[in-house]
Every structure is written in structure tokens, then in C-alpha cells.
C-alpha positions as CSV (number, residue, x, y, z in Angstrom):
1,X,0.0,0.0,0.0
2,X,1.2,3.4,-1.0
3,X,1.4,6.1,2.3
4,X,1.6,9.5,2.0
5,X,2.9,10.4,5.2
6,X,4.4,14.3,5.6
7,X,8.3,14.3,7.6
8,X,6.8,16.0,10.7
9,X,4.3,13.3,11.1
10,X,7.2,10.3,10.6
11,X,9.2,11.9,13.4
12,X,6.4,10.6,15.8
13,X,7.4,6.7,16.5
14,X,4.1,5.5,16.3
15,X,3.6,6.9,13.1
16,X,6.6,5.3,11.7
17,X,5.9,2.1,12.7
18,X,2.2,2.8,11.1
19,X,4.0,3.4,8.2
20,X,6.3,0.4,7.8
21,X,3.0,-1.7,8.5
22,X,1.2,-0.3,5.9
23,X,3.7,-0.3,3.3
24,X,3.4,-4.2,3.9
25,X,-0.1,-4.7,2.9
26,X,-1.2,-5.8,-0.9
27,X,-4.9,-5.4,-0.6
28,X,-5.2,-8.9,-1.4
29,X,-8.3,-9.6,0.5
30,X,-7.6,-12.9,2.1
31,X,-8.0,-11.3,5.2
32,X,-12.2,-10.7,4.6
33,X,-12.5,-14.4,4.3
34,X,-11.5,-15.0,7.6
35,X,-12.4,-12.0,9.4
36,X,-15.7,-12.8,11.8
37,X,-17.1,-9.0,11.5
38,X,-16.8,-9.2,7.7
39,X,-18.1,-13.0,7.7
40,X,-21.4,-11.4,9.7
41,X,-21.8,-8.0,7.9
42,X,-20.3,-7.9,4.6
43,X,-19.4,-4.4,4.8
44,X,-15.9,-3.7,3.9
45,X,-15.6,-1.1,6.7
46,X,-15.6,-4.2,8.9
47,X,-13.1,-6.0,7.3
48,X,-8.9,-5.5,8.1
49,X,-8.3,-4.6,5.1
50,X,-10.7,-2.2,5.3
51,X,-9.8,-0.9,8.8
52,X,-6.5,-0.6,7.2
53,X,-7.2,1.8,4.6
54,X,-9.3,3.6,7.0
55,X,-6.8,3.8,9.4
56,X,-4.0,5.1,7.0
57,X,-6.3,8.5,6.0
58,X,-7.0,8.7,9.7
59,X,-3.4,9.1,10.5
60,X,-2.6,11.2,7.5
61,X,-0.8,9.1,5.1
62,X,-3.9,9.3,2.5
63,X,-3.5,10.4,-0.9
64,X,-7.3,11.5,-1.2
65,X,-7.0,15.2,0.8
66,X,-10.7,14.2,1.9
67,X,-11.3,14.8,5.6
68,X,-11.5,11.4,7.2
69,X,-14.6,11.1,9.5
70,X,-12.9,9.8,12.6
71,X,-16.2,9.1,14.5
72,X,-17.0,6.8,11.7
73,X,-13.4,5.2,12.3
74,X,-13.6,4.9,15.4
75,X,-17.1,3.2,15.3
76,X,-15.4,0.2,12.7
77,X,-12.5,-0.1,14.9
78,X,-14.7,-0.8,18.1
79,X,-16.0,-3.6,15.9
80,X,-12.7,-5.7,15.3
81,X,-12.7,-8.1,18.1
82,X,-8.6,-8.1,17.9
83,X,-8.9,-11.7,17.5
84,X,-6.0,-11.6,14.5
85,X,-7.4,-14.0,12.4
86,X,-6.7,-12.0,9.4
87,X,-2.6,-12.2,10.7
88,X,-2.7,-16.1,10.5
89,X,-3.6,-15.4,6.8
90,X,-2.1,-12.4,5.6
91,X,0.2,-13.8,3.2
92,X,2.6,-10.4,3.8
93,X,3.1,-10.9,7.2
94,X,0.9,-7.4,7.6
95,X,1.4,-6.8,11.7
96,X,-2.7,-5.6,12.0
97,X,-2.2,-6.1,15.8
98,X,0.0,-3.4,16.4
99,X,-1.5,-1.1,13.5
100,X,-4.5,-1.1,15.0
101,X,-3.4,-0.3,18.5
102,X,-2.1,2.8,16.6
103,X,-5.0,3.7,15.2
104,X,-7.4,3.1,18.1
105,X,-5.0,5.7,19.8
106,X,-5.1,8.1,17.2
107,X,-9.2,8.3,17.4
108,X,-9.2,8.1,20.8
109,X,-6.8,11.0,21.2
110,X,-8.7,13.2,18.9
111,X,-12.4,12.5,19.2
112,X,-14.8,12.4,22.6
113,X,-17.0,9.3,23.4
114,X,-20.6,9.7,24.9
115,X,-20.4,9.8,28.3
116,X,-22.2,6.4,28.9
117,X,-19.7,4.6,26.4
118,X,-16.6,6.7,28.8
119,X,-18.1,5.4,31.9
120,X,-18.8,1.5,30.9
121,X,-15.2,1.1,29.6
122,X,-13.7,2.6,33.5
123,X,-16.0,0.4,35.3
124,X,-14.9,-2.4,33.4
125,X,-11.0,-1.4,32.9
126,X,-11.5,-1.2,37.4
127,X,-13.6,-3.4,37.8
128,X,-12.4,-7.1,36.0
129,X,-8.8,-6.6,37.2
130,X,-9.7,-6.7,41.3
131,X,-10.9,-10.0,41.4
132,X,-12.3,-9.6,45.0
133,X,-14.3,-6.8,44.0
134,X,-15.3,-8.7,40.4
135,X,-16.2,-12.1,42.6
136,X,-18.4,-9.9,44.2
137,X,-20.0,-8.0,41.5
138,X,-20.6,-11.7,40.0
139,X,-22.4,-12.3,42.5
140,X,-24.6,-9.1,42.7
141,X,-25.1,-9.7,38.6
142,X,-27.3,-12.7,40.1
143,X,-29.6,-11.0,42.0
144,X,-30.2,-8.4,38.9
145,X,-30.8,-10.7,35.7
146,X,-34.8,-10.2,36.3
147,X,-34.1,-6.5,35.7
148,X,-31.7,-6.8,32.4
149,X,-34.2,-6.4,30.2
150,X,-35.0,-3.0,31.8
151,X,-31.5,-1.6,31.8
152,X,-29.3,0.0,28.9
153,X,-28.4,-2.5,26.3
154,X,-25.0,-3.0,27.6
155,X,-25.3,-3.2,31.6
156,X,-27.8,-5.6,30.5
157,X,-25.3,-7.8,28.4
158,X,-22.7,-7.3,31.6
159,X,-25.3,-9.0,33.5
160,X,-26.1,-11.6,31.3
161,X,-22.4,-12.2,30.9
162,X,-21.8,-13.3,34.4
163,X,-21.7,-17.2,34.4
164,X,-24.2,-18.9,36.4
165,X,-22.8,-20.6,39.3
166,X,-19.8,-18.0,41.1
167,X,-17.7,-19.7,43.8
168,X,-15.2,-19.0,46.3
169,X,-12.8,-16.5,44.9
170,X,-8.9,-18.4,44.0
171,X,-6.9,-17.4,47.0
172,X,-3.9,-18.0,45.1
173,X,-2.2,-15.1,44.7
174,X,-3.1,-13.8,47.8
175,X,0.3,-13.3,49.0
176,X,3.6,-14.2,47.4
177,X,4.3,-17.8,47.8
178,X,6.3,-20.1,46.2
179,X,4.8,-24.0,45.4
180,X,7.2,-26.6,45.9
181,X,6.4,-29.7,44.1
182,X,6.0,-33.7,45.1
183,X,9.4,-34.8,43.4
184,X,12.5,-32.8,43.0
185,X,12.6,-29.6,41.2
186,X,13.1,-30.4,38.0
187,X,11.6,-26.9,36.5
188,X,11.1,-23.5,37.8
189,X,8.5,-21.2,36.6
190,X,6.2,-18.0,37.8
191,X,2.7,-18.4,37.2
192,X,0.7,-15.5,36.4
193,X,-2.3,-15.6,38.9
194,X,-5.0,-14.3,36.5
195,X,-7.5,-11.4,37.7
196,X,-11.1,-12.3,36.4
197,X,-10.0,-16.1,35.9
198,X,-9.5,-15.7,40.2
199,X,-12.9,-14.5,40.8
200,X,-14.8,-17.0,38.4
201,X,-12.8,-20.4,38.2
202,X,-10.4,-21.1,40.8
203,X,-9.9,-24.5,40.0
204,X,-8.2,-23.8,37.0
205,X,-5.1,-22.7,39.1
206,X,-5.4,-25.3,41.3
207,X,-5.4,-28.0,37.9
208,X,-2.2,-26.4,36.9
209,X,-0.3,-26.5,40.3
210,X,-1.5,-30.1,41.2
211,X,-0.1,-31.2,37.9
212,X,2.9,-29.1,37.8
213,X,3.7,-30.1,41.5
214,X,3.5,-34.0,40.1
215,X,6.0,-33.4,37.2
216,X,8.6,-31.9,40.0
217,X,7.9,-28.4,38.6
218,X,8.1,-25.2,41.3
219,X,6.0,-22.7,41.2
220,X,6.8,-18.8,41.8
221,X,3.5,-17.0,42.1
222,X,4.0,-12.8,43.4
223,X,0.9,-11.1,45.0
224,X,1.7,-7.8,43.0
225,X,1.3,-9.7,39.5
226,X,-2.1,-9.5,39.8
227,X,-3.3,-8.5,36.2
228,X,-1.0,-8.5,32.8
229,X,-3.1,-5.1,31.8
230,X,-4.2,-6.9,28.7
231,X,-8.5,-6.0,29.1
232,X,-7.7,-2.4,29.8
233,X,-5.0,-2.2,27.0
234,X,-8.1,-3.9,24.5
235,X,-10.7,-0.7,25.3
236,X,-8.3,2.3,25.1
237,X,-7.5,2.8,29.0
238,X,-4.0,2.9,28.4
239,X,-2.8,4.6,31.9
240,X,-4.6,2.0,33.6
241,X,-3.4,-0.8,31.4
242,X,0.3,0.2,31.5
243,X,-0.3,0.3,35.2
244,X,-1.0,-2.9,35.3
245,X,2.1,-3.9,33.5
246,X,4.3,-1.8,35.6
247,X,3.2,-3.4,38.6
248,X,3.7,-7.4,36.8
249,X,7.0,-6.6,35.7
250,X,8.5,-5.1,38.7
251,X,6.9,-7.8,40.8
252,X,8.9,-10.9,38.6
253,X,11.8,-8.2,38.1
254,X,13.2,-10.1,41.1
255,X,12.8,-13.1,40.1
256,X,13.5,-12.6,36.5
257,X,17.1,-10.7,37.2
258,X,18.3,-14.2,39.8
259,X,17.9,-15.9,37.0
260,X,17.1,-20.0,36.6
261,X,13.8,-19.4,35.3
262,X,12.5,-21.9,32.7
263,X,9.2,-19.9,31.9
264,X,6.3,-17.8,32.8
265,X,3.2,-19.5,32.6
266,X,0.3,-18.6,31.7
267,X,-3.4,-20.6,32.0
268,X,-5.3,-17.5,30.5
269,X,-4.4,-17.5,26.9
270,X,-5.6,-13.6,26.0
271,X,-3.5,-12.9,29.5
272,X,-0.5,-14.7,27.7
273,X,-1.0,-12.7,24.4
274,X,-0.5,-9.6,26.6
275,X,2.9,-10.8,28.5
276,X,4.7,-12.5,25.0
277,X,4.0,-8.9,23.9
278,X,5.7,-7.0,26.7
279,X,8.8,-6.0,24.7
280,X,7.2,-3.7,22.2
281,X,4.5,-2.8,25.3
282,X,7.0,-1.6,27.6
283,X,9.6,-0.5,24.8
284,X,9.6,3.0,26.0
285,X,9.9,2.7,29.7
286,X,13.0,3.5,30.9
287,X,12.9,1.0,33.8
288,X,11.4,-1.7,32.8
289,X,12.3,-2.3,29.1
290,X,14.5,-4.5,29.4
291,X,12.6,-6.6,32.1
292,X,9.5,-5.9,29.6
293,X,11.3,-7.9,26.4
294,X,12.6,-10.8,29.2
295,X,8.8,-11.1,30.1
296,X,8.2,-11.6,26.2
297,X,10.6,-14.4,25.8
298,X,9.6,-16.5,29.2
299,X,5.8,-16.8,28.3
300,X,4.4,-19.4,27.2
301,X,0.7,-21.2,27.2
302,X,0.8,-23.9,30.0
303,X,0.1,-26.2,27.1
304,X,3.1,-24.7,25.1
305,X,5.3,-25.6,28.4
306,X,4.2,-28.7,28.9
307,X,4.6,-30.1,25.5
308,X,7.9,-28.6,25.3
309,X,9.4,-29.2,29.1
310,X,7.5,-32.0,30.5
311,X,7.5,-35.7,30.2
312,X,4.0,-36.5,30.2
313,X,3.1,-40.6,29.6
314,X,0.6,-41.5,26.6
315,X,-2.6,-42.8,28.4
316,X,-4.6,-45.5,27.6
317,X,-8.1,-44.8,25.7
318,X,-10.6,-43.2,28.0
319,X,-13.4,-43.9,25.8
320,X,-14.6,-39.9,25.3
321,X,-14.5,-37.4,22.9
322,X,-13.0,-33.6,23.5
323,X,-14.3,-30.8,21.0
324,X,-11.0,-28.9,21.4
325,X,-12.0,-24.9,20.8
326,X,-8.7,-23.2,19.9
327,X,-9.0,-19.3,22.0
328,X,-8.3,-17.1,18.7
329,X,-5.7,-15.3,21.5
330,X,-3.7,-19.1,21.4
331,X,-4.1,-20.0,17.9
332,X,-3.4,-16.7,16.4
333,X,-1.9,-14.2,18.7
334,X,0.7,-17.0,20.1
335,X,0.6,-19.4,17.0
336,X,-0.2,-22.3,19.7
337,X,-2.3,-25.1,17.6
338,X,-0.8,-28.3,18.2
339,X,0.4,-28.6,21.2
340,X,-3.0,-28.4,23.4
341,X,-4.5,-31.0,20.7
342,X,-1.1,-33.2,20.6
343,X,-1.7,-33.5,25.0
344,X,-4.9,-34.1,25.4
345,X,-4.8,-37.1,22.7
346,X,-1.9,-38.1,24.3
347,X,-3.9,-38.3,27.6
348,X,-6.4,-40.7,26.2
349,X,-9.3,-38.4,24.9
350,X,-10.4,-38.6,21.4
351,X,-10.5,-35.0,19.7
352,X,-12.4,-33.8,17.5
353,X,-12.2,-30.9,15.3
354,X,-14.8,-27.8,14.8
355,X,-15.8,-26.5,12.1
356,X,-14.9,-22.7,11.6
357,X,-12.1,-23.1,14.1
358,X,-10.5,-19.9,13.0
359,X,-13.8,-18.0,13.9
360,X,-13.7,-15.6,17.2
361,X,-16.5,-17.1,19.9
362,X,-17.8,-13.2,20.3
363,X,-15.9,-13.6,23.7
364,X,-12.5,-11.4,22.9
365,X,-12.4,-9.8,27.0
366,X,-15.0,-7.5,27.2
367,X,-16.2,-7.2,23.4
368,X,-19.4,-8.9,24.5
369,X,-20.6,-6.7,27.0
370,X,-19.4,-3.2,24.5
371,X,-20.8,-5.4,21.3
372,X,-23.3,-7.4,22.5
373,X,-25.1,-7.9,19.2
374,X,-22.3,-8.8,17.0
375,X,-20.8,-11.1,20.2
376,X,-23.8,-12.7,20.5
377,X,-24.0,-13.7,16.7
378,X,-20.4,-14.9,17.2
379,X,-21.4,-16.8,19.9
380,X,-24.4,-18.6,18.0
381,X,-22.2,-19.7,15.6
382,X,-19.7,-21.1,17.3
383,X,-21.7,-22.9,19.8
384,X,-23.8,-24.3,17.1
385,X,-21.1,-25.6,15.3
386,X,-19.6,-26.8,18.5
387,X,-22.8,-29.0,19.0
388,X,-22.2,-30.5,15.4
389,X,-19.2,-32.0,16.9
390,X,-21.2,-34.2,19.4
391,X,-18.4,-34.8,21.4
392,X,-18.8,-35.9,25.5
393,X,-16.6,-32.3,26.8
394,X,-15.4,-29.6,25.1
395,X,-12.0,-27.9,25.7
396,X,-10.5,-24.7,25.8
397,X,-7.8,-22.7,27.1
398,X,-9.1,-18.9,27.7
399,X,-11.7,-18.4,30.6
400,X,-13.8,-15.9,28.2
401,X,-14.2,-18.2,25.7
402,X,-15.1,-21.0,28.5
403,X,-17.7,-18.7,29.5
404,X,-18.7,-17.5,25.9
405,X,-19.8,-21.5,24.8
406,X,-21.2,-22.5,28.7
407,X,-24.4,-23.1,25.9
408,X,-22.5,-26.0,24.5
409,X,-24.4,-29.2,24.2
410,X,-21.6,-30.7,25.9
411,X,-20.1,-29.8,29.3
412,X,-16.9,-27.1,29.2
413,X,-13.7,-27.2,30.8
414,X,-10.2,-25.5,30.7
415,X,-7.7,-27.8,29.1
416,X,-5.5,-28.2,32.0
417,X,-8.5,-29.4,34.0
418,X,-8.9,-32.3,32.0
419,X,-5.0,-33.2,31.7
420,X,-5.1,-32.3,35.5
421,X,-7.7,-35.0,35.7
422,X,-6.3,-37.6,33.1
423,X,-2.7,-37.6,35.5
424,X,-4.3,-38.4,38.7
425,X,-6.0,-35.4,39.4
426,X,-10.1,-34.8,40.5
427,X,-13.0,-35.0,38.1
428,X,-13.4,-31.5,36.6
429,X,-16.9,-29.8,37.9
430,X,-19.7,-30.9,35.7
431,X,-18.2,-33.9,34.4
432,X,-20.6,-35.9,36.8
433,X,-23.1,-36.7,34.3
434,X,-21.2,-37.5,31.4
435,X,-18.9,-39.9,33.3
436,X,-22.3,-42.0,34.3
């Protein structure tokens, strides 16, 4: 693509990166194929490649001289579910992720939102990140579902949202503590505690230290790495987001500078999207840049570092079926595909493929409570197709997207739940029934 950007405006860093991502793109449109807003609206607007040319005249490298609308920008931008489907099959190796973080920026600096739109995005950029305070507003949600229907479109899809059954927050996390396993250290990690993931389903964490603690693998967690600063980064609250980043990277700087670290794991996979890009994130922070690209190169998907690290024994046949749903955040933003699939046949389950893999669920952190239309047509989809499958469970490794396809025919659990299971650990909630 052709750019028309004026010296002044390359002299800004963000603009010259803009620029060398543009250059990159060929308008060859295999991007609309595979794009879920395009699938569901046809309109090129809401397409990347669309967004694309959009966002080049918004940030002045357009040949037209036509004023760019940059309400109407903003209002396709809000659309794209950053699910980076369309950078799996760019053939130009177009980087849309950061592009449109550039963009986004760009509108937000230069245009207002209504002051409802301003005030859902803080609650929620507050809110998710304190799980205490999220656990509890669950819980609250509860009490309010007879009301939704009354209430503004979107408190109404925050409500409906909240999954039905809320626990005991994780207590994980609660202080720093370090996990030491059954057998003799073999690895040694930090484990991202997880915000939202702590207030709704604790027992993911506990799946992935039982197992880890098995396969002689110590656990570093840190109280202050409470959120990776990924949800706040997604809506345009970028104090608040590279807040929460400050604070994970100078709680593992510690840790990370010692050395003897093997990885940082993650069980969330949009959380672990976030960290692996903590080198471009925090390139311009002084203090913690260098700590920020370390962060980058020690994540990886609990999946990713147990296929790679671990020892894990094929298992006999256990006579059920896993629909494995591949978290857009795993199979595209962290090119993870195998390796989740790969460990859960090798634990015995038979898996089975969905069709439209590729497709977001309408989950994509808080894009179904500020899209709730679009996320619920996502959601449809996927969960229909999902049932097509008729398989006994359905796996997946991103809590949104757990919550997203609760619908499923078939009951859903986090990945690491069900190797947890396979290797000697408990039955996964709401497996009862299907194990009859």
C-alpha cells in the first residue's frame, strides 16, 4: 500500500511504525475471508483490510485530501474483536495487531466518546482486574438478571455475561508464595495468577499447580502480578493498562534478574497474548524495558510448556470425545495449535475438530458486553457448530471463551483441567453426568 505520510508526522514513533506496516499490505483480501465481522456483515468497513485503509487517511498518510470522518473510524474499529485472524492469513506478514493499537489511539486521542460509552469502559478497565471486587459484583449480577431487560443495552449484556454458578474467589495469589512440588525440582517457573480467571474459576489454578507439583515443577506466584493489563490495553485505558504492567514486571523483576527461570506460565491464553508482547508494550519505559522484552521471551501457554518441558506418559483410551476450541488469543496471537491438541490425545481423549475453528466465539475480554449484538452472533455460531461435533466435553484454554460456549451441548472445561484429571487429578466440575 502506497502512504503519503508528511516528515513532521514520521518523526512521531508510532507513526513510523504505522507506516512500515502499511507499506506491507497488498490489498489482497484474504483477510475478509477470515475476518468474523466481515463474515457477519459484509461491509468492507468491517473488514482489516478495510480498517486498514481507513486507518491510513485517519493518521494522515492518505492520498485523497478528503477529511477522514474519525467518529466513523472509530465506530469500525470498536467492531474488530482483535482476534487476529486476518494475521494467520495475511500472506505479507501485515502486523494488524500493532496497527490497529495505533489507530485506536489516534481516534481516541482526537475525538470524545458519549459519556455512557466513557463510563462502561472505566467500570470495566477497574472493575475485572480486582478480582475480589469482580467475585463480588458476580455475585450481585445474580440477583439483577430479572431486571436486564430494563436496563441499557450494555449493563444488560454485563449482566447476562456473568456465568451462572460463582464460587469461592482463587486465593492464590493472595500473598507471594512459592509452590514446591511432590518430586525434586526439575523446573522452575512463575505463574501468572490471573485477575477475572480468580474471581470466576479457581480451580483452573489449582489444575495447573496439582499437575505441575507432580511433574517436579516449582511454582513462583507474586501477589503484586495480579493483572498482565491486557483487558484495559483492548478498550483504550492505556494509563490504567500500562499500570497494570508496571506493577507485573516489577513484581517478577526479582525473580527474573536471579535468573534460573525456565518460563512464565500462563493458563489464561488472552493474559498470555498480553505478557509475549511485553517487549514492544513496555519498549519506552525506561525501567522496565529491558525486564518488559525478558517477560516476552519466558511466556508461554501452559500447554506450550508442557509439550515442550514436561515428560507426560501416553494414556490409555478413555473412551470420550473432546471438542478442542482453539481461544483465537492461542491459535493466532501465540501461534499455539498443536500442542493443546497433541496433550490431550496423548492423555487418552479422542479430539475432535470444529468447524470454523478460526472464527472468534464473540468472547475477545470485554467485546461482548461493548458489542453485545455482534458477540452474541459470534457466539451462535460457534456454539452451534460446536454442538455439530457431538463430542462428551469440550476444551478450551481462555476463561472468556469457556464462559462465551457455557451453551454447549456438551459440558466445558479448561484444558489443564482435564490433563489435571487424566494424570491423577479430581474429576473437573460438571463432568458428573457425562462420566455415568
Amino acid at each position: 500500500m502506497q502512504t503519503h505520510f508528511d516528515k513532521t508526522a514520521l518523526q512521531r514513533p508510532e507513526i513510523q511504525m504505522a507506516d512500515d506496516i502499511l507499506r506491507k499490505c497488498v490489498h489482497c483480501g484474504f483477510c475478509t475471508a477470515t475476518c468474523p465481522t466481515f463474515v457477519l456483515t459484509g461491509d468492507e468497513r468491517d473488514s482489516p483490510r478495510g480498517r486498514i485503509w481507513m486507518m491510513r487517511d485517519a493518521l494522515g498518510g492518505g492520498d485523497t485530501g478528503d477529511e477522514m470522518d474519525l467518529r466513523d473510524v472509530g465506530y469500525h474499529l470498536d467492531r474488530c474483536l482483535g482476534c487476529m485472524s486476518c494475521m494467520t492469513t495475511c500472506p505479507s506478514g501485515v502486523d494488524y495487531l500493532h496497527l490497529v493499537d495505533i489507530g485506536r489511539a489516534e481516534v481516541e486521542k482526537n475525538t470524545t466518546r458519549s459519556f455512557g460509552d466513557r463510563l462502561i469502559r472505566k467500570l470495566l478497565a477497574r472493575l475485572v482486574p480486582r478480582a475480589h471486587f469482580f467475585n463480588l459484583a458476580l455475585k450481585l449480577a445474580k440477583n439483577a438478571r430479572p431486571f436486564a431487560p430494563l436496563l441499557p443495552r450494555r449493563l444488560a449484556a454485563m449482566i447476562g455475561a456473568a456465568p451462572a454458578k460463582i464460587g469461592r474467589i482463587d486465593e492464590v495469589g493472595k500473598k507471594d508464595k512459592i509452590f514446591v512440588p511432590e518430586k525434586p525440582v526439575r523446573k522452575r517457573v512463575i505463574l501468572l495468577q490471573g485477575c477475572a480467571q480468580r474471581a470466576i474459576a479457581p480451580e483452573i489454578n489449582a489444575a495447573t499447580l496439582r499437575l505441575l507439583s507432580r511433574l517436579g515443577v516449582e511454582v513462583v506466584v507474586r501477589q503484586l502480578a495480579n493483572c498482565c493489563g491486557g483487558l484495559a490495553h483492548h478498550i483504550n485505558e492505556s494509563d490504567n493498562a500500562h499500570s497494570h504492567m508496571r506493577a507485573t514486571a516489577r513484581a517478577w523483576k526479582t525473580d527474573i534478574d536471579k535468573g534460573g527461570l525456565d518460563a512464565i506460565i500462563v493458563n489464561t491464553s488472552g493474559c498470555g497474548t498480553t505478557l509475549k508482547d511485553y517487549g514492544q508494550l513496555l519498549s519506552s519505559d525506561a525501567e522496565l524495558c529491558e525486564t518488559g522484552a525478558k517477560i516476552a521471551s519466558l511466556a508461554m501457554d501452559i500447554t506450550e510448556f508442557l509439550a515442550a518441558h514436561t515428560d507426560l506418559a501416553p494414556l490409555p483410551d478413555k473412551g470420550l470425545s473432546v471438542a478442542y476450541h482453539a481461544a483465537c488469543s492461542l491459535q493466532h496471537g501465540q501461534k499455539v495449535t498443536t500442542s493443546p491438541k497433541i496433550l490431550l490425545s496423548q492423555a487418552g481423549f479422542e479430539v475432535r475438530q470444529i468447524a470454523e475453528a478460526h472464527l472468534c466465539c464473540g468472547s475477545a475480554g470485554v467485546y461482548n458486553i461493548l458489542q453485545p449484538e455482534m458477540a452474541s452472533q459470534l457466539q451462535n455460531r460457534k456454539i452451534g457448530n460446536i454442538n455439530k461435533a457431538q463430542a462428551d466435553i469440550v476444551a478450551a484454554g481462555n476463561l472468556g471463551c469457556i464462559n462465551q460456549i457455557a451453551g454447549a451441548d456438551a459440558p466445558v472445561c479448561h484444558t489443564i483441567e482435564l490433563l489435571d484429571w487424566a494424570y491423577g487429578g479430581p474429576v473437573p466440575a460438571g463432568l458428573e453426568e457425562t462420566l455415568k
